[in-house]
C-alpha positions in Angstrom: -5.0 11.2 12.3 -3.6 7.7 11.4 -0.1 6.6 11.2 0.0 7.0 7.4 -0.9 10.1 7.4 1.5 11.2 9.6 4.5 9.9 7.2 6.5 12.8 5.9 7.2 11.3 2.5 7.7 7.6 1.5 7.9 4.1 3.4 10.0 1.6 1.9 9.4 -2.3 2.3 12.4 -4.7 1.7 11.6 -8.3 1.2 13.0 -11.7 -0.9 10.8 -12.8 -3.3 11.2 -16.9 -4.6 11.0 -16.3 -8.4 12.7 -16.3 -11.6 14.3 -13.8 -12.3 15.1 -9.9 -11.6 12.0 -8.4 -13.5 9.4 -10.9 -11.2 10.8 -10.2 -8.3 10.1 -6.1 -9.2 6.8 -7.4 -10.0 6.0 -8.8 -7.4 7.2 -5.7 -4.9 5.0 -3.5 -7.0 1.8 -5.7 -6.6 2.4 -6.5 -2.9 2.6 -2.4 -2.4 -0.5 -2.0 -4.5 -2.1 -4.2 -2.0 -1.0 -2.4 0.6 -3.0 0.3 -0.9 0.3 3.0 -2.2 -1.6 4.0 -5.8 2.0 5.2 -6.3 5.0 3.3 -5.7 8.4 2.3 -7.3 11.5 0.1 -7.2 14.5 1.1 -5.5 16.5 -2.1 -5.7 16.3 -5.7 -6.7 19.1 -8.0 -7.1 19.1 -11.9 -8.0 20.4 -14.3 -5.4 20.2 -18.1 -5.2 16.4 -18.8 -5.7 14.9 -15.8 -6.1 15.4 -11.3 -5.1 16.0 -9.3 -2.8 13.6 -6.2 -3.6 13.3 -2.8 -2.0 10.1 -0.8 -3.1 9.1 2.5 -1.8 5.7 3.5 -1.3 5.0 7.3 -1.8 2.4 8.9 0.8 3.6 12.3 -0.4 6.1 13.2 -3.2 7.6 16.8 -3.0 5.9 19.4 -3.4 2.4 18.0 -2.8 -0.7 18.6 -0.2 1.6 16.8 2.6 -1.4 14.7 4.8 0.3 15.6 8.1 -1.0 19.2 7.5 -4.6 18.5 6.5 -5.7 18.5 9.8 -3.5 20.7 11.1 -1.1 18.4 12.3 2.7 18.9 12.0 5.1 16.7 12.1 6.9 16.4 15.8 
């Protein structure tokens, strides 16, 4: 079983982007987690500062509720 699959819930990525403004910086942390490969992701925080934002996006592995990966093999989380 590989790491991602083993991640209870989300994983979140916080980076500065060199843009704009507020609205391509949230761009840009949703195309870098689609290339990542999270299908489904969203932004948790961006702010303007200086020359460009501070993002936080959150990729979802599992949302609640869902087939949780870490049991599909019957693994369980430790």
């Amino acid at each position: 079983m590989s790491a991602r699959q083993k991640i209870l819930d989300a994983c979140d990525i916080e980076t500065f982007f060199v843009c704009k403004d507020a609205e391509e910086g949230k761009r840009l942390g949703l195309a870098l987690m689609k290339e990542l490969g999270f299908a489904d992701c969203d932004v948790v925080f961006s702010e303007m500062a200086g020359p460009g934002a501070r993002v936080r996006v959150r990729g979802y592995v599992n949302r609640p509720g869902s087939t949780y990966t870490w049991r599909q093999e019957g693994g369980r989380p430790s």
